[in-house]
TORPA-459412 format. One record per residue (C-alpha): residue number from 1; residue in three letters; x, y, z. Coordinates in nm, 4 decimals, m for minus. Example, Ala and Ser with C-alpha at 12.3 -4.5 7.8 and 13.67 -1.06 7.14 Angstrom:
pos  code  c1  c2  c3
1  ALA  1.2300  m0.4500  0.7800
2  SER  1.3670  m0.1060  0.7140
END
This chain:
pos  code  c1  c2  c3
1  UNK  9.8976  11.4232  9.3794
2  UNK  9.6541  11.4093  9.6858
3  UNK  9.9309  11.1998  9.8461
4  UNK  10.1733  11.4428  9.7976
5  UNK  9.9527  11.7363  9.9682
6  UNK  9.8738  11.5516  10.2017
7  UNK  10.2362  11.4622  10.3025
8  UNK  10.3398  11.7997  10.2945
9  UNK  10.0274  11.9141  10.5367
10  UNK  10.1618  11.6766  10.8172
11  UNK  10.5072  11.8007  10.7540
12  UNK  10.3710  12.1783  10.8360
13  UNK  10.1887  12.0323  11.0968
14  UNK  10.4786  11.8841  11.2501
15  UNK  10.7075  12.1847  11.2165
16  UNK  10.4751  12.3772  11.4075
17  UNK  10.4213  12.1591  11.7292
18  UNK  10.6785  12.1086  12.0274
19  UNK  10.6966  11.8709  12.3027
20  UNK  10.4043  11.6637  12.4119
21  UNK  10.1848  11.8132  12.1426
22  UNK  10.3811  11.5971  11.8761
23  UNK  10.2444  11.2512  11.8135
24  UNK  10.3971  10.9260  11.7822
25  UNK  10.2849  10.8814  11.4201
26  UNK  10.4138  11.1340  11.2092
27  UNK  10.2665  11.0239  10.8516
28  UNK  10.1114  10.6983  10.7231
29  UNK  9.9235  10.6668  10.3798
30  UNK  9.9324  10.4213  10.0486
31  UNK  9.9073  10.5228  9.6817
32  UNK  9.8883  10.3497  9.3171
33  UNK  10.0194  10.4130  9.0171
34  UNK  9.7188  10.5180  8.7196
35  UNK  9.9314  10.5013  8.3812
36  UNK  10.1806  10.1614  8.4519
37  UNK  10.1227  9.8765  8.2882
38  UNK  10.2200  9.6754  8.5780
39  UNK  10.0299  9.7087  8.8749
40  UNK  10.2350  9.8985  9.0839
41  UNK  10.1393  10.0281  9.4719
42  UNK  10.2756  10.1924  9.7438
43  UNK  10.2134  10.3023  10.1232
44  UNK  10.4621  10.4806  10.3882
45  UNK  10.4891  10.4923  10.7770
46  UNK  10.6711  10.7158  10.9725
47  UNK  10.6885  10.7061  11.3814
48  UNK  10.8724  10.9636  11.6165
49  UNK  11.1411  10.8173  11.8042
50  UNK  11.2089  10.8588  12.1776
51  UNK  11.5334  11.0568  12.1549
52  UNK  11.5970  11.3780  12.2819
53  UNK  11.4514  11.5718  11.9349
54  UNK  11.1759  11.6271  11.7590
55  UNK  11.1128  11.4082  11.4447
56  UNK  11.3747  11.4574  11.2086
57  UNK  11.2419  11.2303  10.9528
58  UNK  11.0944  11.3023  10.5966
59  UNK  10.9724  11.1177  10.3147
60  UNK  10.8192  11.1552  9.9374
61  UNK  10.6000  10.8888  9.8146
62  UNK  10.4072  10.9807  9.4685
63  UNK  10.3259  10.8949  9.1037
64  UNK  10.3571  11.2030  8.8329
65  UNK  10.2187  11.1615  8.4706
66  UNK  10.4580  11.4207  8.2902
67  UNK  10.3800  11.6172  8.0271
68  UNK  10.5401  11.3792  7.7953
69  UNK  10.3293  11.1316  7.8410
70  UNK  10.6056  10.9302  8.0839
71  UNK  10.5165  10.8265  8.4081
72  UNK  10.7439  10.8618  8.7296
73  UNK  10.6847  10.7129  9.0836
74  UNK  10.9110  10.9014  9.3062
75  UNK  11.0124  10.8053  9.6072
76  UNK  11.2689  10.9015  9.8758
77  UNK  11.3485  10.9306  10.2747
78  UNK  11.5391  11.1606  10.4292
79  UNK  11.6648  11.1147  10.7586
80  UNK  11.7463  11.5252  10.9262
81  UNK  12.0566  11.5174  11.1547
82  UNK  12.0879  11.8286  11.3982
83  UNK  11.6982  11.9190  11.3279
84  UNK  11.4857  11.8787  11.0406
85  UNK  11.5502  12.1867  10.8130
86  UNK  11.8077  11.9795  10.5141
87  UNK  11.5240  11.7248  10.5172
88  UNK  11.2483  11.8699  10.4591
89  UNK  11.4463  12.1294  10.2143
90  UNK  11.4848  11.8003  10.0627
91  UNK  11.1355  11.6271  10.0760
92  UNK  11.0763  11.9601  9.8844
93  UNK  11.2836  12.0043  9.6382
94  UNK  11.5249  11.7431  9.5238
95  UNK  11.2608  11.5719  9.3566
96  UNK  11.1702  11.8980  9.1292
97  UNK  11.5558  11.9532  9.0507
98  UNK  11.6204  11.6043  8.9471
99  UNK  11.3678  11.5931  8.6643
100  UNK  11.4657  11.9293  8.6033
101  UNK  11.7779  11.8461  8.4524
102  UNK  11.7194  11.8810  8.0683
103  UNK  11.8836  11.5517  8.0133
104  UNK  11.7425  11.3275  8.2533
105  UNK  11.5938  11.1345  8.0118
106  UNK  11.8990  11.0961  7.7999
107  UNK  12.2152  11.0918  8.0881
108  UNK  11.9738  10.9841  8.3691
109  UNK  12.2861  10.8859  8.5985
110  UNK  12.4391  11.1802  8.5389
111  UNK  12.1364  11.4254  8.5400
112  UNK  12.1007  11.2911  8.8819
113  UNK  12.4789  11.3073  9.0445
114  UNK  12.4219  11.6804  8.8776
115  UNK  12.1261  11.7648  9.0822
116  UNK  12.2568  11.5933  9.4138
117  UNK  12.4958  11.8467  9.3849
118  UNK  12.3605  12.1707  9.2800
119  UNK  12.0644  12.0725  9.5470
120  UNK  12.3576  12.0805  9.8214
121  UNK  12.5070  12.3710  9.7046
122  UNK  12.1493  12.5563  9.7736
123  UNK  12.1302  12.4464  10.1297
124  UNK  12.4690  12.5365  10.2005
125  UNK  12.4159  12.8819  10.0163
126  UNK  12.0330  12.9029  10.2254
127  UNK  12.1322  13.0069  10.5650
128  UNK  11.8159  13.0714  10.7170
129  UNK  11.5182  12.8285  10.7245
130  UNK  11.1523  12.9590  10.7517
131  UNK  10.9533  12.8098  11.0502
132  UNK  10.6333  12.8826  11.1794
133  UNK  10.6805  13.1890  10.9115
134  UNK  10.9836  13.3124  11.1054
135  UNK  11.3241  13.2938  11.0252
136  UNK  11.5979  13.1602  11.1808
137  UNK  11.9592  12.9738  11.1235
138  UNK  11.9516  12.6122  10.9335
139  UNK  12.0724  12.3495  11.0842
140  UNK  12.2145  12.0471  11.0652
141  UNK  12.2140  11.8070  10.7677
142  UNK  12.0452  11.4933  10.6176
143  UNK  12.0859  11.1616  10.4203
144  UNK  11.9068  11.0565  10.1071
145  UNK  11.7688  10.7479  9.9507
146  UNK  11.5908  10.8224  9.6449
147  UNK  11.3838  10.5732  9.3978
148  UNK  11.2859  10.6857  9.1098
149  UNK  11.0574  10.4230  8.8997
150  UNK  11.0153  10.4930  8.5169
151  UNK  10.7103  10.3638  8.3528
152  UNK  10.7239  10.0805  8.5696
153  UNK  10.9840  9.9188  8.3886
154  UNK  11.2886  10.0720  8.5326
155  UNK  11.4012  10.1769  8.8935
156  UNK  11.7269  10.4440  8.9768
157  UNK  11.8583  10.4556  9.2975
158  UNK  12.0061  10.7141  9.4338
159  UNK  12.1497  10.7865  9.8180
160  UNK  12.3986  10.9922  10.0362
161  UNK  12.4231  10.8701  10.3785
162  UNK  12.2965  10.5579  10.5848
163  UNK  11.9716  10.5426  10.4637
164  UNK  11.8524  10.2644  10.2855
165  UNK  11.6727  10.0979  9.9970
166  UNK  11.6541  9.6924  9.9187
167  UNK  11.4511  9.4759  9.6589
168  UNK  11.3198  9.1420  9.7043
169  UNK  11.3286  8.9272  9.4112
170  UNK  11.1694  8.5913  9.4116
171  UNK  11.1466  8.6403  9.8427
172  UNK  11.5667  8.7067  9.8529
173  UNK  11.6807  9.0783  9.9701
174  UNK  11.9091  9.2180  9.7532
175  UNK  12.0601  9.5981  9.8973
176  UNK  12.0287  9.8611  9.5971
177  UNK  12.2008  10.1582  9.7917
178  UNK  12.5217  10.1538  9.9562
179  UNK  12.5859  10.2714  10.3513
180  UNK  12.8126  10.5445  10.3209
181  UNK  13.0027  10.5005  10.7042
182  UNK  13.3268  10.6923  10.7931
183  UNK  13.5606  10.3620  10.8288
184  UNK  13.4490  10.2479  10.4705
185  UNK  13.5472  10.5782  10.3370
186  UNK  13.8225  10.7079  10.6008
187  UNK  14.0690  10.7077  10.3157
188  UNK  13.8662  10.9757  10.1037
189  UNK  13.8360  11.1448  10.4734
190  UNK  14.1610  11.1973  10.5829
191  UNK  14.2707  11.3513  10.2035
192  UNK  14.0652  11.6033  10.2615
193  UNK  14.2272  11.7008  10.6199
194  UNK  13.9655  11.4947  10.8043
195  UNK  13.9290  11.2412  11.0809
196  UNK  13.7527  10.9580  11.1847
197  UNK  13.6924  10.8411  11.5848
198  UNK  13.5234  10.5507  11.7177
199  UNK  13.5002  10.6165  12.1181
200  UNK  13.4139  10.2968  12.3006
201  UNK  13.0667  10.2127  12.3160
202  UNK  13.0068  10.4653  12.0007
203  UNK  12.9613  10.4231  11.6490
204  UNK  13.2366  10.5727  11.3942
205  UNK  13.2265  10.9047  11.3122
206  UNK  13.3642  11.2210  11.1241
207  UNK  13.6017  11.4747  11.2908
208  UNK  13.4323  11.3240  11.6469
209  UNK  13.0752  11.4156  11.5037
210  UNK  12.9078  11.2902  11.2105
211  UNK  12.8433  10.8956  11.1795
212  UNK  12.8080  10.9254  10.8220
213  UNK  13.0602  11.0176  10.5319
214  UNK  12.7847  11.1594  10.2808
215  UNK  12.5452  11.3722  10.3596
216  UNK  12.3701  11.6747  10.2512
217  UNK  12.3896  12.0331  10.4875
218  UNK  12.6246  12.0215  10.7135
219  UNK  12.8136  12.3349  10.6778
220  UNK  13.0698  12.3095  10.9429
221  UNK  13.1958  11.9493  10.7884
222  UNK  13.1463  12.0133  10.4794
223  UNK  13.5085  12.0257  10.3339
224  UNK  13.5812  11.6823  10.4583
225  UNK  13.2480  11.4954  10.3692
226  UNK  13.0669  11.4592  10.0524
227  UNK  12.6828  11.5304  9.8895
228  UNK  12.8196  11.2668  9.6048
229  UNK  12.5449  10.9854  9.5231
230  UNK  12.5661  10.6353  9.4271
231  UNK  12.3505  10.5595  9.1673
232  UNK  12.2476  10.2409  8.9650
233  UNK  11.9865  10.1655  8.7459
234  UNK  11.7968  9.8569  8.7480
235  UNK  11.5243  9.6931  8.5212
236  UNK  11.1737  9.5520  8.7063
237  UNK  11.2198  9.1986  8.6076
238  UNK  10.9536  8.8566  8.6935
239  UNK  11.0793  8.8391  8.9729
240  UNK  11.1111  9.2238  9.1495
241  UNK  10.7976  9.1729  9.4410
242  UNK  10.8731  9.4885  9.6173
243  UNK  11.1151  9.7810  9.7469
244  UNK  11.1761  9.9347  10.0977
245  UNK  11.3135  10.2161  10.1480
246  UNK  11.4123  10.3433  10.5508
247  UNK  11.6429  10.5450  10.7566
248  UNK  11.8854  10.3480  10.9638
249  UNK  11.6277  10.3502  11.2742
250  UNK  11.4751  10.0321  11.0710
251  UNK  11.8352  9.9240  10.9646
252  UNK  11.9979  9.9271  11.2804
253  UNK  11.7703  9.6739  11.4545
254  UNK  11.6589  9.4771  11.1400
255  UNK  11.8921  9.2866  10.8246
256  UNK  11.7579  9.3459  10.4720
257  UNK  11.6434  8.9729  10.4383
258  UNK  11.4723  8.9771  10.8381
259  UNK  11.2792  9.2770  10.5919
260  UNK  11.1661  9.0985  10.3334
261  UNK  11.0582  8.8281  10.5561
262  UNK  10.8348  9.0513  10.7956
263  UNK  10.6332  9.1689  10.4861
264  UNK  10.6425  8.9671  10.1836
265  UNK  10.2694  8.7937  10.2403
266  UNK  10.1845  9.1390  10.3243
267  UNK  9.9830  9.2535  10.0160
268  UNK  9.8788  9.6118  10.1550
269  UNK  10.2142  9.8064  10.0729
270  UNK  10.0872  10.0757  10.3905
271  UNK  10.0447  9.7518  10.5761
272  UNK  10.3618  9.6115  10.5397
273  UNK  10.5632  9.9534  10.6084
274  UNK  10.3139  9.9711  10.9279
275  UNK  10.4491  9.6011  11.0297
276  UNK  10.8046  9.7241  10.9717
277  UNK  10.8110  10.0070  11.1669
278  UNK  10.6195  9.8294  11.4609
279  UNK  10.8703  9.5544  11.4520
280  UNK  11.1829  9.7650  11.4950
281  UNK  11.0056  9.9868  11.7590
282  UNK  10.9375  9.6043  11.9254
283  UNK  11.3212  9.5328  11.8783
284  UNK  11.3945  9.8426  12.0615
285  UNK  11.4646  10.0901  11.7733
286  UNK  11.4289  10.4451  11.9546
287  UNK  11.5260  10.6096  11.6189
288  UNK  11.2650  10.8395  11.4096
289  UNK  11.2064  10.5555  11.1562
290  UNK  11.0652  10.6764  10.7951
291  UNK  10.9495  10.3652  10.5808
292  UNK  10.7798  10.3447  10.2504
293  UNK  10.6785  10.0180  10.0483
294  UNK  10.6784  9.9963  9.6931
295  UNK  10.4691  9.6615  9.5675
296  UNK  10.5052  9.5678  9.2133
297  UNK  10.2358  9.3019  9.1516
END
């Protein structure tokens, strides 16, 4: 749980500094699991990018034992659009409401599209945002990759939005989430009386704005995207080395398998999400990048 505190100390920190106070690193730490069989480790990196924002980046990287006896590694990045306030709503509680669900265990896919949803419908319904212990209007939205890993046997993926998770298996990258971009999903925009633009030099994007079709927040859009997950379950198998999770500041400058490739002799799970991040800064990346490692020896 120290991991955990200590994530959500830099977070406060964060929210409370402006301008040249801020610092390039935003979080960086490593964890283990203490009740999996398997050997299982972790470690997460997040830089500040250089655009015109503070860092809009946040992340949840932890191990729960549960009063059942199970054990859960949880771990997710959310990547804040239009300021930080739907991501770190997130970092806080979409965790909590997916075990939540009394039948998680039993309908896990479902217990999760469930509380994707009824998370979204509380920041849309939560129209203020406390910072600093003040007050004031919430903005923007966010993505979501989540990765849940049960007993160290299983792993459910979850995401809205660009952000990203991949596996490698036997040093291959293999994509577990699925990009959710406006011209994949114009079809499912348009019947619901939206539109898609791609200006010249610009990525796609919804009703001239958003440059992703999922997403949580985003009040103003919200009747022509979606907070609807893709989910799949998949079983930890010989071959499953690790699992990176990243917002699209990582993705844009870097393919899943140039990934795998950067970091797979990397033992240190912090050390390889370190190297990741410093590589797509060194590729020009000027994105807030959040990256965590999952290593399952």
């Amino acid at each position: 749980m120290a991991s955990v505190q200590a994530q959500r100390k830099v977070g406060l920190q964060e929210d409370g500094l402006h301008g040249a106070e801020r610092e390039a690193v935003r979080a960086t730490g490593r964890g283990k699991s203490k009740a999996s069989a398997r050997k299982v480790t972790y470690g997460y990196h997040l830089v500040e990018g250089k655009m015109a924002h503070g860092m809009e980046d946040r992340h949840v990287a932890e191990f729960r034992r549960l009063d059942d006896g199970n054990e859960v590694g949880l771990f997710g990045v959310f990547d804040g659009h239009s300021g930080a306030d739907v991501a770190a709503y997130l970092r806080n509680h979409l965790f909590d409401n997916i075990l939540g669900e009394p039948d998680f265990w039993e309908d896990t896919m479902g217990a999760i599209r469930r509380a994707y949803h009824r998370t979204d419908r509380k920041v849309l319904r939560k129209k203020k945002a406390t910072v600093d212990g003040e007050e004031r209007p919430r903005r923007g939205g966010s993505t979501a990759v989540t990765v849940i890993l049960l007993n160290g046997e299983t792993l459910v993926v979850a995401n809205v939005g660009d952000s990203r998770a991949i596996v490698c298996e036997a040093g291959k990258a293999r994509q577990l989430s699925v990009d959710h971009e406006p011209l994949g999903e114009r079809d499912a925009i348009e019947s619901r009386g939206g539109f898609v633009t791609q200006m010249h030099g610009d990525v796609p994007r919804v009703d001239a704005s958003l440059a992703m079709s999922r997403a949580f927040g985003d009040r103003k859009l919200k009747e022509h995207i979606s907070s609807d997950p893709d989910v799949a379950i998949e079983d930890v198998g010989d071959d499953t080395e690790f699992v990176v999770l990243a917002s699209d500041g990582l993705w844009k400058v870097m393919s899943n398998q140039e990934a795998v490739d950067q970091v797979r002799d990397t033992r240190d799970s912090r050390n390889a999400a370190v190297k990741l991040v410093d590589e797509a800064v060194e590729r020009g990346s000027k994105d807030d990048i959040a990256c965590v490692v999952v290593r399952i020896h």
